[in-house]
MARRO-821628 format. One record per residue (C-alpha): residue number from 0; x, y, z. Coordinates in Angstrom, 1 decimal, always signed. Layout:
# residues N
<vovex NUM,<X,Y,Z>> ...
# end
This chain:
# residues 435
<vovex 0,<+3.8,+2.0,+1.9>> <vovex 1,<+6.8,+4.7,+2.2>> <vovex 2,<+8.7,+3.2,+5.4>> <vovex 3,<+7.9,+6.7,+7.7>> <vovex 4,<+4.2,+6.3,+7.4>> <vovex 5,<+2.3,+5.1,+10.3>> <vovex 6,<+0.3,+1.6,+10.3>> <vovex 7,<-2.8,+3.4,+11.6>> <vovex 8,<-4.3,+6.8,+10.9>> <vovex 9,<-7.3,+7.4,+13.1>> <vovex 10,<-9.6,+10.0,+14.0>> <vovex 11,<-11.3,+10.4,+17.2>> <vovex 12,<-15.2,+11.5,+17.0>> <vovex 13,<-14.5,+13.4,+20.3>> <vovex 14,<-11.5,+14.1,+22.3>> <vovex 15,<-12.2,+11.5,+25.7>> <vovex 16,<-12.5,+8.8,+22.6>> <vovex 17,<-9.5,+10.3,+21.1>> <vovex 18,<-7.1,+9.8,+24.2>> <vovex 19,<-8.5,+6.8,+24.7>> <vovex 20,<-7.0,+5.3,+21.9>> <vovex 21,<-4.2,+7.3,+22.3>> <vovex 22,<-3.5,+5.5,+25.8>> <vovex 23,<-4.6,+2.0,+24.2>> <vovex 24,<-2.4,+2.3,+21.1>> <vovex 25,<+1.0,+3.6,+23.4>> <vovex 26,<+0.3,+0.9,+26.1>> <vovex 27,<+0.6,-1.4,+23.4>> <vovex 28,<+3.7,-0.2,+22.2>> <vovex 29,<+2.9,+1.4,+19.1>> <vovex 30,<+4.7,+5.2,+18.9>> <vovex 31,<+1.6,+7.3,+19.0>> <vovex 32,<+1.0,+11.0,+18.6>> <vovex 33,<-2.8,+12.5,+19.0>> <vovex 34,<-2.7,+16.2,+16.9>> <vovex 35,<-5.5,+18.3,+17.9>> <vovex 36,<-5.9,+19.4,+13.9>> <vovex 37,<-4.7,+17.8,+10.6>> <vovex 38,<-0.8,+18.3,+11.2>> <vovex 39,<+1.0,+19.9,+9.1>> <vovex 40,<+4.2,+18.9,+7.0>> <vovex 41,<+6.3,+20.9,+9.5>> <vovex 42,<+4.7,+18.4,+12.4>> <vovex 43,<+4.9,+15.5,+10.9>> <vovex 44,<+8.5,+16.0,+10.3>> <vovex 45,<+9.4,+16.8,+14.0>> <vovex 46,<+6.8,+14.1,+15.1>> <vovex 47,<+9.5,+11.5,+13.6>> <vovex 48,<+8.7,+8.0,+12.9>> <vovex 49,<+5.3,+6.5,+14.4>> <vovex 50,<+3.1,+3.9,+14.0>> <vovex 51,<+0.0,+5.2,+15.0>> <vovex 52,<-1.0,+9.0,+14.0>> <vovex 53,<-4.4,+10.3,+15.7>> <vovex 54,<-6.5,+13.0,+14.8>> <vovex 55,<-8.7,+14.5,+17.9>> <vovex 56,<-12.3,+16.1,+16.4>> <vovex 57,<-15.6,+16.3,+17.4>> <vovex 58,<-17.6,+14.9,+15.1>> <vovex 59,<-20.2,+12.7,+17.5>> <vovex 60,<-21.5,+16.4,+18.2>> <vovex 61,<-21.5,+17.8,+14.4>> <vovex 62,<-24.5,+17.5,+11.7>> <vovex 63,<-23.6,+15.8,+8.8>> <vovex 64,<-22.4,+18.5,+6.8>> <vovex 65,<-19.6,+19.8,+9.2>> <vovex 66,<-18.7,+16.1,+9.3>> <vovex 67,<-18.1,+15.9,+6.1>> <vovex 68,<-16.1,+18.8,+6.0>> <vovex 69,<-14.4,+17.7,+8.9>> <vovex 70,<-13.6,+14.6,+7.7>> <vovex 71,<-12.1,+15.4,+4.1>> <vovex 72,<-8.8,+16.3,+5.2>> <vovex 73,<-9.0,+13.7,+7.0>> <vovex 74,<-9.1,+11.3,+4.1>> <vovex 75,<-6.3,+13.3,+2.2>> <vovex 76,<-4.1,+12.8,+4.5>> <vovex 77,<-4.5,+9.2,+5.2>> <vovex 78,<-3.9,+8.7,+0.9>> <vovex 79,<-0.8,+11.2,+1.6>> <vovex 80,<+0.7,+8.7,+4.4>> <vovex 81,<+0.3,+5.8,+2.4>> <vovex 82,<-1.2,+4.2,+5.4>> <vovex 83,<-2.7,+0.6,+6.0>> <vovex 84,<-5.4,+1.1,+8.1>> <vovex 85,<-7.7,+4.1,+8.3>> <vovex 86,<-9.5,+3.7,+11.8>> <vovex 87,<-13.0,+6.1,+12.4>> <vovex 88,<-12.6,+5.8,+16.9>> <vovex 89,<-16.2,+6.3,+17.6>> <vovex 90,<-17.9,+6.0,+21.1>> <vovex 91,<-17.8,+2.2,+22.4>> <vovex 92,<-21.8,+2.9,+22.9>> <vovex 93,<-22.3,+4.0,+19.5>> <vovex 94,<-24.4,+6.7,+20.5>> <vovex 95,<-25.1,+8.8,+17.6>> <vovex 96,<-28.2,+9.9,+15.5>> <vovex 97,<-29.3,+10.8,+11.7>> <vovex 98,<-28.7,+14.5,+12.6>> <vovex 99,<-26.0,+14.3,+15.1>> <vovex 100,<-22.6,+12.3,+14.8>> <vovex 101,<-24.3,+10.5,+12.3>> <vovex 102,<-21.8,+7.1,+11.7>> <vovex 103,<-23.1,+6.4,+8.6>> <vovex 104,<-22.4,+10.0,+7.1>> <vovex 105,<-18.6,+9.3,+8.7>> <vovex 106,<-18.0,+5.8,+7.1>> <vovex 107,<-19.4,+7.1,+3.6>> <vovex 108,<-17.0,+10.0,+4.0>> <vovex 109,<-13.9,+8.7,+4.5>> <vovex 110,<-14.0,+4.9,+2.8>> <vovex 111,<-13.2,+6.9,-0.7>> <vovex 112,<-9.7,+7.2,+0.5>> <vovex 113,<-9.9,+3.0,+0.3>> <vovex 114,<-9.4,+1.5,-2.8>> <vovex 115,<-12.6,-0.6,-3.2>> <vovex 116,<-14.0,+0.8,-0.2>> <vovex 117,<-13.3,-2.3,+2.0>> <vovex 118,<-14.9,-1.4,+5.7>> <vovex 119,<-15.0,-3.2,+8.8>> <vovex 120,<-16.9,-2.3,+12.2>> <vovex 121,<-15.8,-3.6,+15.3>> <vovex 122,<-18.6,-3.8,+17.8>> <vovex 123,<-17.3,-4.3,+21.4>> <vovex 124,<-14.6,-3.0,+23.9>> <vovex 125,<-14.8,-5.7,+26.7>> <vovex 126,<-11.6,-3.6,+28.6>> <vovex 127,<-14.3,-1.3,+29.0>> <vovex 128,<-17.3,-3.7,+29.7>> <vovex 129,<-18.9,-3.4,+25.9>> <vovex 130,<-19.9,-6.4,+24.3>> <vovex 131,<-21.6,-6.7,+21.0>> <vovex 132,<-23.8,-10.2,+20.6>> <vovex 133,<-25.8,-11.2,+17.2>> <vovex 134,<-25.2,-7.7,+16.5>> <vovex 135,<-26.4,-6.4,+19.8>> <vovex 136,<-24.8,-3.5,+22.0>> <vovex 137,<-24.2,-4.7,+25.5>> <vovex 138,<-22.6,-1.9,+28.2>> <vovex 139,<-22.0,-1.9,+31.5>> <vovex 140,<-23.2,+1.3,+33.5>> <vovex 141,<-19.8,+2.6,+35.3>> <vovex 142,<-16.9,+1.1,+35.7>> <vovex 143,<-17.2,-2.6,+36.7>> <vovex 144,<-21.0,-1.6,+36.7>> <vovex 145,<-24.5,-4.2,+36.0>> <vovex 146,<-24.5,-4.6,+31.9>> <vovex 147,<-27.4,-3.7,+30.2>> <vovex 148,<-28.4,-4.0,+26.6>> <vovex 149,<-27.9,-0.7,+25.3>> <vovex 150,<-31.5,+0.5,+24.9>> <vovex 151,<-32.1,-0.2,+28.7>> <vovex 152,<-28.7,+1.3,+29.8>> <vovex 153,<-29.5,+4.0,+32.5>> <vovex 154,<-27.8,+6.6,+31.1>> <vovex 155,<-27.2,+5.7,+27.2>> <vovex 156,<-30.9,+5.2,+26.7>> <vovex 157,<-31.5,+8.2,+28.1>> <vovex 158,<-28.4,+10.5,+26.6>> <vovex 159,<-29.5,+14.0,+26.0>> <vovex 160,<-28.2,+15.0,+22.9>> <vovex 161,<-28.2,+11.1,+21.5>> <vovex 162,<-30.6,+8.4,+23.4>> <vovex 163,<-29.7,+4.9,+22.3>> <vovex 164,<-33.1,+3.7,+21.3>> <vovex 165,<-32.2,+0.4,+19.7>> <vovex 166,<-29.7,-2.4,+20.7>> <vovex 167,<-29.3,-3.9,+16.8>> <vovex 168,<-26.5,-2.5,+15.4>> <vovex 169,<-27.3,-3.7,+12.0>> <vovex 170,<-30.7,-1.3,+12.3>> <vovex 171,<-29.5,+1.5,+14.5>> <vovex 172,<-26.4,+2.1,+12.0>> <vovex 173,<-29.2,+1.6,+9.1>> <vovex 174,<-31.1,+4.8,+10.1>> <vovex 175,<-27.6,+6.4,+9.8>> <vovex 176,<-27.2,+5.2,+6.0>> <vovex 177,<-25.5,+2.1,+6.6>> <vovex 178,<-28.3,-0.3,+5.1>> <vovex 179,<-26.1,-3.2,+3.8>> <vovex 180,<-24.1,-4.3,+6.7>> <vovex 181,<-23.4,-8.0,+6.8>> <vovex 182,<-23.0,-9.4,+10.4>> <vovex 183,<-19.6,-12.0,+11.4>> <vovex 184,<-20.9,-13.3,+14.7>> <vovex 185,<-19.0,-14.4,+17.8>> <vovex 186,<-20.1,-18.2,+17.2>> <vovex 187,<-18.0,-17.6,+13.7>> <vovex 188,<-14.7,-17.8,+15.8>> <vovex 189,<-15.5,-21.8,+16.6>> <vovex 190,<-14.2,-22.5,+13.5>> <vovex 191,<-10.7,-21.5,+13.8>> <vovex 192,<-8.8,-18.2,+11.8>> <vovex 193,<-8.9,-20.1,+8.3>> <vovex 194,<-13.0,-20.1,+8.6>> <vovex 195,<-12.8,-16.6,+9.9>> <vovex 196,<-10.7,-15.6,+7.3>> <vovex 197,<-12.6,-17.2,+4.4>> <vovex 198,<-16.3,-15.8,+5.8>> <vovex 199,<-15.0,-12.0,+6.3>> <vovex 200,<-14.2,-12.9,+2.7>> <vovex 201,<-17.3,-14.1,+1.9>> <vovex 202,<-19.6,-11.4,+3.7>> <vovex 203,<-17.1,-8.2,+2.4>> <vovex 204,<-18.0,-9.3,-1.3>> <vovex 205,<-21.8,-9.2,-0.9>> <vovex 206,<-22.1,-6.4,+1.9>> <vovex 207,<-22.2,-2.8,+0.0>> <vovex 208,<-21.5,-0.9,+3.6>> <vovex 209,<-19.1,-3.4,+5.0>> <vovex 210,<-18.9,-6.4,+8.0>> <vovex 211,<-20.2,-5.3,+11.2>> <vovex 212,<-18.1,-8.0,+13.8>> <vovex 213,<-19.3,-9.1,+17.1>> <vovex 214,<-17.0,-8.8,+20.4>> <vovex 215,<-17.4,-11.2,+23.0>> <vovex 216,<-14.4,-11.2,+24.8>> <vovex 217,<-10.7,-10.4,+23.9>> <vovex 218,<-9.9,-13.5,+22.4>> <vovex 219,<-12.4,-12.3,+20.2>> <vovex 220,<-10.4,-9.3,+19.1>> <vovex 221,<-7.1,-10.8,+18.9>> <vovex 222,<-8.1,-13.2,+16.4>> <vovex 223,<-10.2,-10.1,+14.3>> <vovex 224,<-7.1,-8.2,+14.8>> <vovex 225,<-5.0,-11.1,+12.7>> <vovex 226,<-8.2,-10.7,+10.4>> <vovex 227,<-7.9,-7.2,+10.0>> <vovex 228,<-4.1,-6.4,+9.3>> <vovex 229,<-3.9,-9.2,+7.3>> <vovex 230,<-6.5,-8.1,+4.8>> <vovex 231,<-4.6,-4.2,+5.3>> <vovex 232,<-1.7,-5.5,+4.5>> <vovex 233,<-2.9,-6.4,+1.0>> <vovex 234,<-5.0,-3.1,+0.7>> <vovex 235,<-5.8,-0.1,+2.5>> <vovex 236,<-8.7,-0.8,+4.9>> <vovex 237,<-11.1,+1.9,+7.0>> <vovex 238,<-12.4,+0.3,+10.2>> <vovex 239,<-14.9,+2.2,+12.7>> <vovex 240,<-14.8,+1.3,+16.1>> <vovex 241,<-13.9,+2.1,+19.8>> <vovex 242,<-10.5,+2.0,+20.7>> <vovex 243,<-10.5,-1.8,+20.4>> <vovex 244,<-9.7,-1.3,+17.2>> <vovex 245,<-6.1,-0.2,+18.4>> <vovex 246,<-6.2,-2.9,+20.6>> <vovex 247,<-6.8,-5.6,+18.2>> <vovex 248,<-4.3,-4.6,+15.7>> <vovex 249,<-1.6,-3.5,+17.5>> <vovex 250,<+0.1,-7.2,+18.1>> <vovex 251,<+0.3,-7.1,+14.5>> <vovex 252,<+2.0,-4.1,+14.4>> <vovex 253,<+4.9,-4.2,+16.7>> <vovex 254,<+6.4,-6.7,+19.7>> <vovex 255,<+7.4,-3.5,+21.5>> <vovex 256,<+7.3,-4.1,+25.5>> <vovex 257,<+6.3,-1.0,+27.3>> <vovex 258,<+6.1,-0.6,+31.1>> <vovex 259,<+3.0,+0.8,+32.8>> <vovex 260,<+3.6,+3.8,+34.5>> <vovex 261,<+2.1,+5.1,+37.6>> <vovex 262,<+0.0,+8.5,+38.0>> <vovex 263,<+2.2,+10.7,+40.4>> <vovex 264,<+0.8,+13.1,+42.1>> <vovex 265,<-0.1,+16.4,+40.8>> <vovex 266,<+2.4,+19.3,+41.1>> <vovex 267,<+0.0,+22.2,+42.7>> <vovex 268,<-3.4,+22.6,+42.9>> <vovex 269,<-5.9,+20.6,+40.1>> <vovex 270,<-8.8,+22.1,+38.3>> <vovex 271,<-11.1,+20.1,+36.6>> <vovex 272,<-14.3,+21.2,+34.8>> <vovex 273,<-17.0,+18.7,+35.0>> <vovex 274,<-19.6,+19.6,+31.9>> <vovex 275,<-20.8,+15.8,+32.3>> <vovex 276,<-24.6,+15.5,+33.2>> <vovex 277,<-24.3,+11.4,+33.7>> <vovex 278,<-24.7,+9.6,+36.9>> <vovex 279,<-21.5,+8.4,+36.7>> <vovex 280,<-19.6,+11.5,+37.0>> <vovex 281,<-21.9,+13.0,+39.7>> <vovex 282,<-21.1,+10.3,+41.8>> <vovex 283,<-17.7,+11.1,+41.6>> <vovex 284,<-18.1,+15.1,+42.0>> <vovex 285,<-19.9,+13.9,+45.1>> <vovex 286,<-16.9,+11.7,+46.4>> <vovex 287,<-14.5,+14.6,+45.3>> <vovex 288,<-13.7,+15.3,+49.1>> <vovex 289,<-10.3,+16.9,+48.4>> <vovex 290,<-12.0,+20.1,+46.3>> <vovex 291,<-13.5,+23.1,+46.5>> <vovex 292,<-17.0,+22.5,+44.2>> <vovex 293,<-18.1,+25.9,+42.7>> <vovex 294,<-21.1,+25.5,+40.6>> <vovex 295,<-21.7,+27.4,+37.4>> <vovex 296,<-25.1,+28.4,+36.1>> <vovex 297,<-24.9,+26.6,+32.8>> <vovex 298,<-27.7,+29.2,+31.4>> <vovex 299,<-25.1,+32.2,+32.0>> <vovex 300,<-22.1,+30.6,+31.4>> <vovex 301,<-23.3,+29.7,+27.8>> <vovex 302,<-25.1,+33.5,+27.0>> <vovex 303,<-22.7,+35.6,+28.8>> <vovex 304,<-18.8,+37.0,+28.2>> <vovex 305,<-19.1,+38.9,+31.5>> <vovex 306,<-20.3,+35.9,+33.5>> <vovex 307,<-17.5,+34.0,+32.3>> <vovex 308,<-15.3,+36.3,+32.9>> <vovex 309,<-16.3,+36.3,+36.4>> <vovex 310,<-16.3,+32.6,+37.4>> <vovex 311,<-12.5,+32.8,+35.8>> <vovex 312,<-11.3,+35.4,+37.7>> <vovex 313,<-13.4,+33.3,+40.8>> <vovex 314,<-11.9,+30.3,+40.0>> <vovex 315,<-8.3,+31.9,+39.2>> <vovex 316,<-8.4,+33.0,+43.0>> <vovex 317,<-9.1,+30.0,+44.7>> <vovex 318,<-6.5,+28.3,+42.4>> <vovex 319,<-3.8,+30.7,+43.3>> <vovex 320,<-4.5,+29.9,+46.9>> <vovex 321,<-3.2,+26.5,+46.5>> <vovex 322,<-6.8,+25.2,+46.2>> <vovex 323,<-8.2,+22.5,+44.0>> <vovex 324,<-11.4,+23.6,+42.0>> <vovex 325,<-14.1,+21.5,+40.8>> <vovex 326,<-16.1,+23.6,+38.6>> <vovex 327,<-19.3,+21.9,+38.2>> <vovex 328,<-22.4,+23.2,+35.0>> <vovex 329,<-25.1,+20.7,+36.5>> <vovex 330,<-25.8,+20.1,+40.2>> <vovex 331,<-26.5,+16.8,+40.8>> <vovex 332,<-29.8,+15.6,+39.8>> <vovex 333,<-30.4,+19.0,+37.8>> <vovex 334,<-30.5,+17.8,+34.3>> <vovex 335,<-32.2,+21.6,+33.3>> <vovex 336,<-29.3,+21.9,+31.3>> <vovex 337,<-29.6,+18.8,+29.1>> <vovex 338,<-30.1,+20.6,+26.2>> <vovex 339,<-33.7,+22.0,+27.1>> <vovex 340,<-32.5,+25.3,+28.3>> <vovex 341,<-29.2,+25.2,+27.0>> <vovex 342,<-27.9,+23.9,+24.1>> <vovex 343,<-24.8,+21.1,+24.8>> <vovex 344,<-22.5,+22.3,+22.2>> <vovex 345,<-23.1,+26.1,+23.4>> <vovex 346,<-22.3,+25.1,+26.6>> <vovex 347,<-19.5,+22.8,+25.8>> <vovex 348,<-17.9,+25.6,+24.3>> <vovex 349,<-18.8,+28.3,+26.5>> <vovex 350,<-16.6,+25.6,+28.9>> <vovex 351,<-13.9,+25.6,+26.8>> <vovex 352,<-13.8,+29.6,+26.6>> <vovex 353,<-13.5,+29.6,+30.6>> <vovex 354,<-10.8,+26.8,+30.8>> <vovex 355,<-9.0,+28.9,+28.2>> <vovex 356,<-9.5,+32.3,+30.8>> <vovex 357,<-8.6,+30.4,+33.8>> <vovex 358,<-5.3,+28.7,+32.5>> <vovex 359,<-4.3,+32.6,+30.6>> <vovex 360,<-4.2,+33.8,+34.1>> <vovex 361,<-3.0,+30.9,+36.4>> <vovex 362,<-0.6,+28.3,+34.7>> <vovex 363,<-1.2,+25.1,+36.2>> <vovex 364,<+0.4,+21.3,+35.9>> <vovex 365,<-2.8,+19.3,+35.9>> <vovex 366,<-6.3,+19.6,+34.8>> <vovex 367,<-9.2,+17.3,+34.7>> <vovex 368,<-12.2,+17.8,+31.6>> <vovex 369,<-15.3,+15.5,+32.1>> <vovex 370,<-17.6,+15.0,+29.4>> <vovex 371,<-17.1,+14.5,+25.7>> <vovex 372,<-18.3,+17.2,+24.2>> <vovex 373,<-17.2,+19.3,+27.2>> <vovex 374,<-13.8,+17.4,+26.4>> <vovex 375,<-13.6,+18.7,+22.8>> <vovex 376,<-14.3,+21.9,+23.3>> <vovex 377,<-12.2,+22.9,+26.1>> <vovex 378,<-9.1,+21.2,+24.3>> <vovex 379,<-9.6,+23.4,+21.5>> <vovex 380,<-10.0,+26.4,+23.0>> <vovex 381,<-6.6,+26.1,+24.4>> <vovex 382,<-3.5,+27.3,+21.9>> <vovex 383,<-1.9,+23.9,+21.3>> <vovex 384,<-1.0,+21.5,+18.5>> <vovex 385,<-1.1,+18.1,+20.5>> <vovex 386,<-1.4,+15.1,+22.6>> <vovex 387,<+1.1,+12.6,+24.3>> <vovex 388,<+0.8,+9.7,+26.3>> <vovex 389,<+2.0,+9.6,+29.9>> <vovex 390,<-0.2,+6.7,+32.4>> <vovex 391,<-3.5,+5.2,+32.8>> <vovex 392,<-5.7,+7.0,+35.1>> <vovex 393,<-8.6,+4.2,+35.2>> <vovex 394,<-9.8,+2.1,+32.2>> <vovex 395,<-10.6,+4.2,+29.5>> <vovex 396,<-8.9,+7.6,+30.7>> <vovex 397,<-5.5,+8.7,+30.4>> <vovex 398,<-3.4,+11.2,+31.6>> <vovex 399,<-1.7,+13.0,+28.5>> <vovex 400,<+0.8,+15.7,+28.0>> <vovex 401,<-0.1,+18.6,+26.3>> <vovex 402,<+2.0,+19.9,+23.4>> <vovex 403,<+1.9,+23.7,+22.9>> <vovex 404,<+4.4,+26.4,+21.4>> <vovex 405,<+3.3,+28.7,+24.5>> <vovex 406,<+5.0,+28.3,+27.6>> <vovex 407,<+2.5,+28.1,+29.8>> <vovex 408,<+0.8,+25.6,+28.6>> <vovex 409,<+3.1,+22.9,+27.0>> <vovex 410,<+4.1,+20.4,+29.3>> <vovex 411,<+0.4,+20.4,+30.8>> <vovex 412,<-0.7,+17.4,+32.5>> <vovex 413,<-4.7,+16.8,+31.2>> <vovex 414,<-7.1,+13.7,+32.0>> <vovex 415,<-10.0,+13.8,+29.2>> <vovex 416,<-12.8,+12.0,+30.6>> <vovex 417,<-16.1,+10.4,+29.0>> <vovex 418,<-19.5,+11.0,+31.2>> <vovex 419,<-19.6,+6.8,+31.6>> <vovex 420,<-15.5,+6.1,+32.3>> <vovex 421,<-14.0,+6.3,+35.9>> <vovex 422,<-14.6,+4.4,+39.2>> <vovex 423,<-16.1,+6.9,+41.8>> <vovex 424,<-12.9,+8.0,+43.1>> <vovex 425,<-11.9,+9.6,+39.8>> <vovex 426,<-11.1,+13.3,+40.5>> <vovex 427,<-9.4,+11.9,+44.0>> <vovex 428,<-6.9,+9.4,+41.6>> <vovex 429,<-6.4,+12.4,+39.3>> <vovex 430,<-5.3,+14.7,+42.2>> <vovex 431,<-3.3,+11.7,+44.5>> <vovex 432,<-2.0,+9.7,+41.5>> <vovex 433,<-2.3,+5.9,+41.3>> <vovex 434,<+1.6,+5.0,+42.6>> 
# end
């Protein structure tokens, strides 16, 4: 390994995910960068040294074939870094389907950059109240919420681009391509790290799509992180999983002692565009007391230029006022726009266009996106090259800096949040702070 390349290359299936692990890998002390695109030569060079190089995409919402295109550079670049591990950040509720963010297509796609195509799936994020149990998804619904098996989670079972129909891994991720997963279970860790050791040995010779590991708790990742780097640190190794995965290795990595910063509170007025259609993040546009809520007619806002122009120059005004906006796409308990009427990816990026209007016209310091694919979009849409760590918002959210060769948008202050992440006083913490 040349000694500038990063321990971990990952790539984020969305951009919520994405910062996610950003946040988890920087906490830990591990110099991290998030690029919005494969960087270029010229940006790794002024990146400098890091341990940890993310990639923010938005695969979870692609068909196979843009993943795989997607995903290809993605794979050159790792074998161009000379990296150790090669880290797929998918949803912690491995929501996904044949036709739509299919895992299986991902893992296929990028273990050819691994010599031998060694693979490991790590199956729980208990920060985040996932748990994965004889090869069983477990999630709690909300932060600190009742956790249900996957299947008979509230809002997972019911997603509307990607319902969670079944809890076994092993056979959810077999639909997807992923046929021959062998399964390390949580009773595996009794044994100690030498019997760990010797039956992710034992399991990675005879499984032809890789070792699917249960999370219990996070003594349960610590000792899969020793696991892990160790057998990276004889070979290159791809691993899919939530930002656990950054979690678990990252002891390995580097003793580095970083100290947690505080959220301060937001210079001027906050926007934040809420595409989310979960009960999570209604609750906490409901509880938003300290906004101005303009709802946008998700059917318009996804067929019509003019109508987005409109709510930008509506939005703008309010903004300019000194008001915080939260610009809402579903009221709640209106799920018309699920993707019955209006496509999610249409509208997703129909969102990002009017974040893009909106922040042209009115520069601002902070701004909140919730929803993943709402997320994606809107970052892309925006002229910038990439994402730093600044605090922890709530588990699973952090606030990031945005990098950007124009003016009025470098420096920006930006919260990406998933539809199932935040306690119900979200948008309030993102506009107050957390000091």
């Amino acid at each position: 390994m040349h000694a500038a390349a990063p321990a971990i290359v990952y790539y984020g299936d969305d951009f919520t995910g994405a910062t996610d692990t950003l946040g988890t890998a920087a906490r830990a002390g591990l110099r991290t960068l998030l690029f919005l695109q494969v960087p270029t030569a010229q940006q790794l060079a002024d990146a400098g040294p890091l341990d940890c190089l993310g990639i923010a995409g938005a695969a979870r919402a692609m068909n196979p074939e843009e993943m795989r295109e997607a995903l290809a550079p993605v794979s050159a670049l790792f074998q161009q870094l000379g990296a150790r591990v090669l880290h797929y950040k998918l949803c912690s509720t491995f929501d996904s389907a044949p036709a739509v963010g299919n895992i299986g297509v991902a893992v296929q796609t990028l273990r050819d950059a691994v010599p031998g195509m060694r693979t490991a799936i790590v199956g729980g994020q208990p920060d985040l109240g996932r748990y994965c149990l004889f090869g069983n998804l477990f999630a709690a619904a909300g932060s600190g919420g009742e956790v249900h098996r996957i299947d008979r989670h509230p809002t997972m079972s019911q997603h509307p681009v990607t319902p969670m129909h079944e809890a076994d891994l092993r056979q959810h991720l077999a639909l997807q391509g992923l046929a021959d997963l062998q399964l390390l279970p949580w009773t595996a860790h009794a044994g100690g790290g030498a019997a760990l050791h010797e039956t992710f040995q034992q399991l990675q010779a005879s499984a032809a799509d890789g070792v699917l590991f249960d999370v219990s708790s996070n003594a349960d990742l610590a000792r899969i992180g020793d696991l892990l780097w160790r057998h990276a640190s004889r070979a290159p190794l791809l691993v899919a999983g939530a930002s656990s995965v950054a979690q678990a290795l990252a002891p390995q990595i580097t003793r580095r002692e970083v100290t947690p910063l505080p959220v301060s509170r937001a210079r001027g007025p906050v926007l934040v565009l809420a595409g989310s259609l979960s009960p999570v993040t209604a609750g906490q546009v409901a509880a938003a007391v300290s906004y101005e809520k303009i709802w946008l007619d998700p059917v318009q806002l996804a067929g019509s230029a003019g109508y987005r122009a409109e709510a930008a120059r509506r939005l703008n005004g309010s903004l300019a006022a000194g008001t915080n906006v939260l610009a809402c796409t579903v009221r709640p308990g209106d799920r018309s726009a699920s993707g019955d009427t209006v496509g999610s990816r249409a509208l997703a990026e129909a969102g990002g266009d009017l974040l893009s209007r909106v922040l042209t016209a009115t520069p601002l310091s902070r701004v909140g996106v919730a929803g993943g694919d709402t997320s994606s979009h809107a970052v892309q849409a925006l002229d910038a090259w990439g994402l730093s760590y600044l605090a922890a918002l709530s588990p699973g959210v952090a606030l990031c800096r945005l990098h950007s060769t124009a003016p009025g948008l470098d420096g920006l202050e930006i919260a990406l949040k998933g539809g199932q992440m935040g306690g119900v006083d979200f948008f309030e913490r993102l506009l107050y702070g957390t000091a």
